[in-house]
C-alpha positions in Angstrom: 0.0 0.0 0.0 3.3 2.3 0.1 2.5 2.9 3.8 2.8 1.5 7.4 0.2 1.7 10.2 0.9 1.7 13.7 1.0 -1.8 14.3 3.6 -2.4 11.4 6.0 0.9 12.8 6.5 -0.8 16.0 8.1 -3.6 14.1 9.9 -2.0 11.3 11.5 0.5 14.3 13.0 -2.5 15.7 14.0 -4.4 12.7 15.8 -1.5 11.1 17.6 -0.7 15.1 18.8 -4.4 14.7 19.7 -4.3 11.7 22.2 -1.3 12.1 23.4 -2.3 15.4 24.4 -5.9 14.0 26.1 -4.5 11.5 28.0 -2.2 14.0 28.5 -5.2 16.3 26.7 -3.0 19.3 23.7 -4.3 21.3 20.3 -3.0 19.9 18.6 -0.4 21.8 15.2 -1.4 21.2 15.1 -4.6 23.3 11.5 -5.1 22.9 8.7 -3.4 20.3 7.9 -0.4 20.8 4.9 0.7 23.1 1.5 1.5 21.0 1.4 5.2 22.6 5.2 5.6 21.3 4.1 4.9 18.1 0.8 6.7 18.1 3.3 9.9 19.3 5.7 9.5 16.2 2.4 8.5 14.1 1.0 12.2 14.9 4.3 14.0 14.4 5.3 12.3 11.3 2.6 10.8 9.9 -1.1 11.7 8.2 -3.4 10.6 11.2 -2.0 6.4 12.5 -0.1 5.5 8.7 3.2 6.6 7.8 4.9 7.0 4.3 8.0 5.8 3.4 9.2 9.4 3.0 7.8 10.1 6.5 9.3 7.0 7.3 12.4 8.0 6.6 12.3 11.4 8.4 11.0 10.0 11.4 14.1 8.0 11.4 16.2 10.5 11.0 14.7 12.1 14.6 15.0 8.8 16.4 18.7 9.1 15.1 19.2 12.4 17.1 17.0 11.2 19.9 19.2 8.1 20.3 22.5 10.0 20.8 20.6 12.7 23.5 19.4 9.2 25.2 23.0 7.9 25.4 24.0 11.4 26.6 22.1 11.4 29.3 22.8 7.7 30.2 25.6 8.2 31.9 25.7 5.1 33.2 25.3 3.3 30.0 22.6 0.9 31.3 20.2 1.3 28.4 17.9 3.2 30.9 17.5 6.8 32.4 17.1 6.9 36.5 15.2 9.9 37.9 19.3 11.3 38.5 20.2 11.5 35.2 16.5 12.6 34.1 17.1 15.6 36.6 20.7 16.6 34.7 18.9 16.4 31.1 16.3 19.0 32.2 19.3 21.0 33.4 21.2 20.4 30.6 17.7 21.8 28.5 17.5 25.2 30.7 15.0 24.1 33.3 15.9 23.6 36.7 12.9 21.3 38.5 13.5 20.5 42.2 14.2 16.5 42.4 10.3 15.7 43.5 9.3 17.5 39.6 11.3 15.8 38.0 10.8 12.5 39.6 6.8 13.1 39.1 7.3 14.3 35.7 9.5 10.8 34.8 6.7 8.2 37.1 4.5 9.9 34.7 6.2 8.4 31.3 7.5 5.0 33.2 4.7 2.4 31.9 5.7 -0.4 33.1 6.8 1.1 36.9 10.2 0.0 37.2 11.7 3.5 37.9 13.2 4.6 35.3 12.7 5.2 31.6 13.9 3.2 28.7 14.4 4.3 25.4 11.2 3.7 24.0 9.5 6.0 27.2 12.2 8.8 26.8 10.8 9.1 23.0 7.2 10.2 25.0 8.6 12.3 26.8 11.0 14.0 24.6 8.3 14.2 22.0 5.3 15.6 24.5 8.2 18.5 25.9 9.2 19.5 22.8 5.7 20.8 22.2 5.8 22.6 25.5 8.9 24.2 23.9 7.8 25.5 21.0 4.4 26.8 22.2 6.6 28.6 24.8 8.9 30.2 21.8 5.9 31.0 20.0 4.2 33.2 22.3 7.4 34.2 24.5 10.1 34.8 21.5 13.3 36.4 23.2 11.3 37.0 26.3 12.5 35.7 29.6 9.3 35.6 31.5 5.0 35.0 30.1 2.1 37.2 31.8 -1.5 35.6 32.5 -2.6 36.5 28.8 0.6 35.0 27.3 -0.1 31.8 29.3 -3.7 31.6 27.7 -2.0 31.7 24.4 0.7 29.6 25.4 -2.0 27.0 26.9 -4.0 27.4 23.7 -1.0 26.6 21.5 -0.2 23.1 24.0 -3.7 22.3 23.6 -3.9 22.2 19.5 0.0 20.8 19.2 -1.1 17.6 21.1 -4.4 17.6 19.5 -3.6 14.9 17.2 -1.7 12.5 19.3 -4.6 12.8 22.1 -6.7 11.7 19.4 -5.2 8.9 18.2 -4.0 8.0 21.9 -7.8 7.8 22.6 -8.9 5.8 19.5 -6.6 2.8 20.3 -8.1 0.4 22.2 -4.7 -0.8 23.2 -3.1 2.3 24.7 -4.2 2.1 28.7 -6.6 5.3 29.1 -4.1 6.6 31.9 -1.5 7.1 29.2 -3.7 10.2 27.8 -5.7 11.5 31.0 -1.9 13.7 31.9 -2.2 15.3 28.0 -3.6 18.5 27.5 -5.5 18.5 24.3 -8.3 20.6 22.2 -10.6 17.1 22.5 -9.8 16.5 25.7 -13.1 17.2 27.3 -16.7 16.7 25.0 -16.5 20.8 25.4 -14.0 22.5 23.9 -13.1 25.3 26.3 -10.1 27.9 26.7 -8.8 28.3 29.9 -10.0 31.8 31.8 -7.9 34.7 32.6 -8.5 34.1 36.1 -7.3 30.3 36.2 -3.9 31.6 34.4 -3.5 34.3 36.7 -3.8 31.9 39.6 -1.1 29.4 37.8 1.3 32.2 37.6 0.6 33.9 41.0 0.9 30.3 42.3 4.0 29.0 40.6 6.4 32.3 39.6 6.9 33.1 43.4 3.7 35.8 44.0 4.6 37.8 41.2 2.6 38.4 38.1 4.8 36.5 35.6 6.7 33.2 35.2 10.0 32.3 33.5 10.8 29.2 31.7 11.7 27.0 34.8 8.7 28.0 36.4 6.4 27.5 33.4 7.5 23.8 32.8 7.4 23.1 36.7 3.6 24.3 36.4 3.3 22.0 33.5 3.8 19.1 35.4 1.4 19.9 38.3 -1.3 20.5 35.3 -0.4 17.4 34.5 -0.6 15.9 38.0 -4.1 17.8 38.1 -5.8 16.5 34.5 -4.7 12.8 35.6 -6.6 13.4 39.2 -9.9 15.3 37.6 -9.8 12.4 34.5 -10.0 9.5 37.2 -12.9 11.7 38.7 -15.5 12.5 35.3 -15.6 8.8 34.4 -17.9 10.1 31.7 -15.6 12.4 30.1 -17.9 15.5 29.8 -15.0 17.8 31.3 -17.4 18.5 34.5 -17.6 17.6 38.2 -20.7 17.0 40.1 -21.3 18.5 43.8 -20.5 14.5 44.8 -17.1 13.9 42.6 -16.0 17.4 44.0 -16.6 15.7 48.0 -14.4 12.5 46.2 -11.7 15.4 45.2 -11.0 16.3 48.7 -11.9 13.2 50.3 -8.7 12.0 47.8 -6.0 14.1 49.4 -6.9 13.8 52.9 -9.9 16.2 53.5 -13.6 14.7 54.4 -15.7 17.9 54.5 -19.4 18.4 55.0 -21.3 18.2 52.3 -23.0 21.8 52.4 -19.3 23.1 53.0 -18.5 21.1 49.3 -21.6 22.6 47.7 -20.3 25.8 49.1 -16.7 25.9 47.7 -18.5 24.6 44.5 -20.5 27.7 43.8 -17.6 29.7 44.8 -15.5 28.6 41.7 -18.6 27.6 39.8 -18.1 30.9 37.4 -20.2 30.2 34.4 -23.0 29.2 37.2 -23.7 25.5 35.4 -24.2 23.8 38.2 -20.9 22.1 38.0 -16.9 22.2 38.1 -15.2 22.4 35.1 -11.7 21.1 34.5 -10.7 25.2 34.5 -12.2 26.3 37.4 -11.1 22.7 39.3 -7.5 23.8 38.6 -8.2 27.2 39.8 -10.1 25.8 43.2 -6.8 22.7 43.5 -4.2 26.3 43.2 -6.2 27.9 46.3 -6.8 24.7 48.1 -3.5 23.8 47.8 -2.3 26.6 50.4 -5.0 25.7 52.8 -4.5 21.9 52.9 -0.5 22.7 53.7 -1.7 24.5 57.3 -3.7 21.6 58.7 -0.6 20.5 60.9 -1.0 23.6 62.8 -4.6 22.5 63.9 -3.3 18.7 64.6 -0.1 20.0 66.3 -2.8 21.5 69.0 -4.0 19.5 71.7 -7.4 21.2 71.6 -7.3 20.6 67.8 -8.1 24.7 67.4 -6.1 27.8 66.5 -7.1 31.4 68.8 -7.8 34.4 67.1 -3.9 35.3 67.4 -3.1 32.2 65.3 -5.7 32.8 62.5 -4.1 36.3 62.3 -0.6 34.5 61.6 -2.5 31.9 58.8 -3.9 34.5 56.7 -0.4 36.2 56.5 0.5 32.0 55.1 -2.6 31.4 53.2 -3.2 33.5 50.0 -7.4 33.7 50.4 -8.1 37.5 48.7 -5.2 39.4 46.9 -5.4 42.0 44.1 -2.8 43.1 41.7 -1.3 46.8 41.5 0.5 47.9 38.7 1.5 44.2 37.5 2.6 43.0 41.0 0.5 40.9 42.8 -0.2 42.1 46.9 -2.0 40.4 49.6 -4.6 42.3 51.7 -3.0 43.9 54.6 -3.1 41.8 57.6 -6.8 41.5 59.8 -6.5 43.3 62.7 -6.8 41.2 66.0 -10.3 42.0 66.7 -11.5 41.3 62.7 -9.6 37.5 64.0 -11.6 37.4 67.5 -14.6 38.2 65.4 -14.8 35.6 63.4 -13.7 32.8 66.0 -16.8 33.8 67.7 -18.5 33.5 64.7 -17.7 30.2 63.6 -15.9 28.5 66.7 -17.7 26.3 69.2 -17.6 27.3 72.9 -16.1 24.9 74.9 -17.3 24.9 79.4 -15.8 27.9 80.4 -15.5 30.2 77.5 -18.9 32.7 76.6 -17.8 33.2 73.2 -16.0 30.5 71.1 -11.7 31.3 71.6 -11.2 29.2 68.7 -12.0 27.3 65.4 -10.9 23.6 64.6 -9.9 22.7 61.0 -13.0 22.1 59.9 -14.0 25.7 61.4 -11.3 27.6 59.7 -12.4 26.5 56.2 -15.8 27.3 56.6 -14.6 30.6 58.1 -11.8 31.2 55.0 -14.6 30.3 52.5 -17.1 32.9 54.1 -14.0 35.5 54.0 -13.3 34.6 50.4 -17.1 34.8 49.4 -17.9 38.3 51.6 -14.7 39.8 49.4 -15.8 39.1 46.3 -19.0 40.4 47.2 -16.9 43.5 48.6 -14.9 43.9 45.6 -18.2 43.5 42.9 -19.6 46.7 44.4 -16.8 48.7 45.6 -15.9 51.0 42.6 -12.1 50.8 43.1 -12.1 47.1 42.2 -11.6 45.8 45.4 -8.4 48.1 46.6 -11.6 49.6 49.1 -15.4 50.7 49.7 -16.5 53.9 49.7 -18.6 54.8 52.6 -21.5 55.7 50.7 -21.7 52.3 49.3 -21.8 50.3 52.4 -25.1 49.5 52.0 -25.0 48.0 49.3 -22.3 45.6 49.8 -23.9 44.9 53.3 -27.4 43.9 51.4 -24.8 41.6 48.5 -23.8 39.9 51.7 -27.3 39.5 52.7 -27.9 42.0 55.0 -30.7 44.9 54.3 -30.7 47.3 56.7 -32.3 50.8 57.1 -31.0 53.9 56.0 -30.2 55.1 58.8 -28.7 52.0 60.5 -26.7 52.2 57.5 -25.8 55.8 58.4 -25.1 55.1 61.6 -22.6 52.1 61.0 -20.7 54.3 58.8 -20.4 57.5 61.9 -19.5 54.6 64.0 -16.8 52.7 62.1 -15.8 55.7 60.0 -13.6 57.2 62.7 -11.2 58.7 61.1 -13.5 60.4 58.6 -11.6 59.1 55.5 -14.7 57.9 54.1 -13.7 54.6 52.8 -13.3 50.9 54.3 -10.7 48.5 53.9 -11.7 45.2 53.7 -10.7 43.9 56.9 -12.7 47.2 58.2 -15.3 46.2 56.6 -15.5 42.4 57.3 -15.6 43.7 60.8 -19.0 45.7 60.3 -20.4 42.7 58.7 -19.1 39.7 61.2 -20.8 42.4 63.9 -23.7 43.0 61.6 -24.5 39.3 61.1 -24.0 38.3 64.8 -26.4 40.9 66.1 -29.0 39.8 63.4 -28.4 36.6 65.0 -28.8 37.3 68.3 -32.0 39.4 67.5 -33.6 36.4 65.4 -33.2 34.1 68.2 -34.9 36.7 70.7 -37.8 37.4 68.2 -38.9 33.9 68.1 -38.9 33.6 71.7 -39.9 36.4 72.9 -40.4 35.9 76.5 -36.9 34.8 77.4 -33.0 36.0 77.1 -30.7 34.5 74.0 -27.5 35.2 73.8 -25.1 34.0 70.9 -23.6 31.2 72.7 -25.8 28.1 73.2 -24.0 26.4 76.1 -24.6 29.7 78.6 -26.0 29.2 81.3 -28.6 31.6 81.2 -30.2 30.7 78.3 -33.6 30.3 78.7 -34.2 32.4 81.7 -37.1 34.6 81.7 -36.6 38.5 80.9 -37.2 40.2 84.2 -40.6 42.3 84.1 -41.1 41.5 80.3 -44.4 42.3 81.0 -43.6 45.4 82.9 -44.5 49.0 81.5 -40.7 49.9 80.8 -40.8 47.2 78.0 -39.8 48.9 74.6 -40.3 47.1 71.5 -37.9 47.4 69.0 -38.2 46.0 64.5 -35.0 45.2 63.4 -34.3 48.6 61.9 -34.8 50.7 65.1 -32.8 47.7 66.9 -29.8 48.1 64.3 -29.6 51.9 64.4 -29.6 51.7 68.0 -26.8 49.2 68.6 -24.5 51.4 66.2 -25.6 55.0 67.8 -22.1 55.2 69.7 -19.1 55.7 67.4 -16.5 52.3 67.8 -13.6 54.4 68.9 -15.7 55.3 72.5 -16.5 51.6 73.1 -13.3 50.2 72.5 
């Protein structure tokens, strides 16, 4: 027929490797045919979908010429086979330096058959898969040392089509394992074809170039392999391949590394990175919700390394100075928000802490706690930030209101005004966040407190359940002096007095 398929390469690779190395009196380095996915990869590069020319033929083995002599480079040990070592000094020798758990994730990655280390036939994948990474990175980059977030989108974009044909034809062989594909980042990955959003590639860069706004090459291909790591893990979750996650495979995500949440706290997180509102968790905004989780997950030794299993408002202060949960980017470089005051901290212990006997307002959160508390913080900003008019940098007093009733608090007019004269000290007539996360935390608790008293009327509730006055009668509740108050009367009263003569 004047051409090959993929079953045929396989064996004419080898018989034409034996052929020169008998000649040559050396010992063949093909010592078995070569894998399906190897040949679908040299299929896709050289060929016109799974059959090869002999023209194409002969180019292609003209490239596993030059890939042998890189292979026996690298070998230094000249044991037909490439250790995670010698892996880690080719990516050096190639201008990117990877810490020693990269590269070992990026080589267990290629290793088929698990032995440790890569033979020939494996080092083709990955030579082959990287060199696409390379050339998408020239295209967009040229002499440029470092990508921003809208370079990355290209960059992404250009990954995506290059392995287009090889995820294809990787996923039409019924012989290739489905694992060897789930890793590739290609345009038919997913049933929907989808670019990745500004947002997720600012969080990749943010995440991976150090907190600044743009990554070099080393950093790019070390965030390569965690998007790797990450299409394997969300693959193995959407069984169905429609590129979405369900409320249910999101709860088997965390349960997988380590963290059984509630399931309202997992519908929660959901809707928080669910930002085309579908209902579900697309491979883009699962990357984005990993990149934030990521941070969080790394601070659960500081709850377990507690013998009460909880962290005091002093603590929490010190974890949002670790944890990246809001930030905003000035002038190309990336900041965190200042650090929450003390009280802002104490605040929202009491808020979502559990007394323990002894305490009248909860003096700590456990783990579980603390990321129901971040994800409220994380929610409240971007509420903050959608009405402030300086996109988040701060609020402006007179649109406190407004941000109060996103947050799902309507208040009166002048309960509104009176929260402003009384946090507003300093007449600068703006709020920072943490300012006003503290109005709402206070806000919230007294609406609590005043929801609990209006459906028992006829007895004292304070926030904390375990008191020991709960349930007492009001003394004289029937009395004369009794003054009923609605909720906006009760509000505008509580927030008469200015802060700064309470405190």
């Amino acid at each position: 027929s004047g051409s090959i398929d993929l079953a045929e390469l396989s064996g004419a690779l080898q018989a034409v490797q034996q052929s020169v190395s008998a000649s040559a009196g050396q010992v063949p380095l093909f010592p078995r045919p070569f894998h399906t996915a190897t040949c679908c990869w040299l299929c896709a590069r050289f060929g016109d979908g799974a059959r090869l020319t002999g023209d194409q033929f002969c180019e292609l083995m003209g490239y596993m010429s030059t890939l042998k002599h890189v292979f026996e480079q690298v070998d230094t040990d000249r044991n037909g086979t490439i250790d995670c070592v010698e892996l880690h000094r080719a990516f050096q020798l190639s201008g990117a330096s990877f810490e020693q758990e990269t590269v070992q994730l990026i080589g267990q990655s290629y290793d088929a058959d698990r032995n440790g280390t890569l033979e020939f036939d494996e080092f083709v994948q990955l030579r082959m898969e990287w060199d696409c990474y390379i050339a998408a990175w020239e295209g967009v980059a040229g002499m440029s040392s470092t990508i921003q977030p809208e370079q990355l989108a290209a960059i992404l974009e250009g990954v995506k089509r290059s392995l287009e044909p090889v995820g294809s034809l990787l996923i039409s062989q019924a012989t290739v394992p489905s694992l060897t594909s789930q890793g590739l980042m290609f345009s038919s990955m997913f049933k929907v074809s989808r670019p990745f959003q500004p947002q997720t590639c600012e969080w990749l860069i943010i995440r991976f170039g150090g907190g600044n706004l743009f990554l070099n090459f080393s950093q790019f291909c070390t965030m390569l392999a965690f998007l790797k790591e990450m299409k394997s893990a969300f693959c193995k979750l959407d069984l169905d391949r429609n590129g979405a996650l369900s409320v249910t495979e999101l709860a088997a995500a965390f349960a997988g590394v380590g963290l059984q949440l509630p399931p309202e706290l997992v519908a929660q997180i959901g809707q928080g990175f669910d930002r085309d509102r579908s209902g579900e968790i697309d491979f883009d905004e699962f990357i984005q919700m990993v990149v934030e989780w990521n941070d969080m997950c790394r601070e659960q030794a500081r709850f377990t390394s507690q013998a009460s299993g909880r962290v005091g408002a002093r603590e929490l202060q010190e974890l949002f100075g670790h944890v990246r949960v809001v930030y905003r980017v000035v002038d190309g470089a990336v900041m965190g928000m200042r650090p929450f005051h003390l009280n802002t901290c104490r605040w929202l212990v009491a808020k979502f802490g559990t007394p323990v006997p002894g305490e009248f307002f909860a003096e700590g959160v456990t783990w579980t706690e603390f990321l129901h508390l971040t994800q409220y913080v994380k929610d409240a900003y971007v509420k903050y930030a959608s009405i402030g008019s300086s996109g988040g940098n701060s609020l402006f007093t007179h649109e406190l209101g407004a941000a109060l009733a996103a947050c799902g608090l309507s208040l009166s007019q002048e309960a509104v005004q009176n929260i402003r004269r009384a946090f507003d000290a300093d007449s600068s007539g703006s709020f920072e966040y943490d300012e006003f996360l503290q109005i709402l935390l206070e806000c919230s608790l007294y609406e609590q407190c005043f929801d609990a008293r209006a459906a028992q009327p006829g007895i004292l509730t304070p926030l904390n359940a375990l008191s020991p006055i709960l349930g007492q009668p009001l003394v004289g509740a029937s009395g004369g002096n009794v003054i009923a108050l609605d909720k906006a009367a009760f509000f505008a009263l509580v927030f008469a007095v200015p802060r700064n003569l309470t405190r």
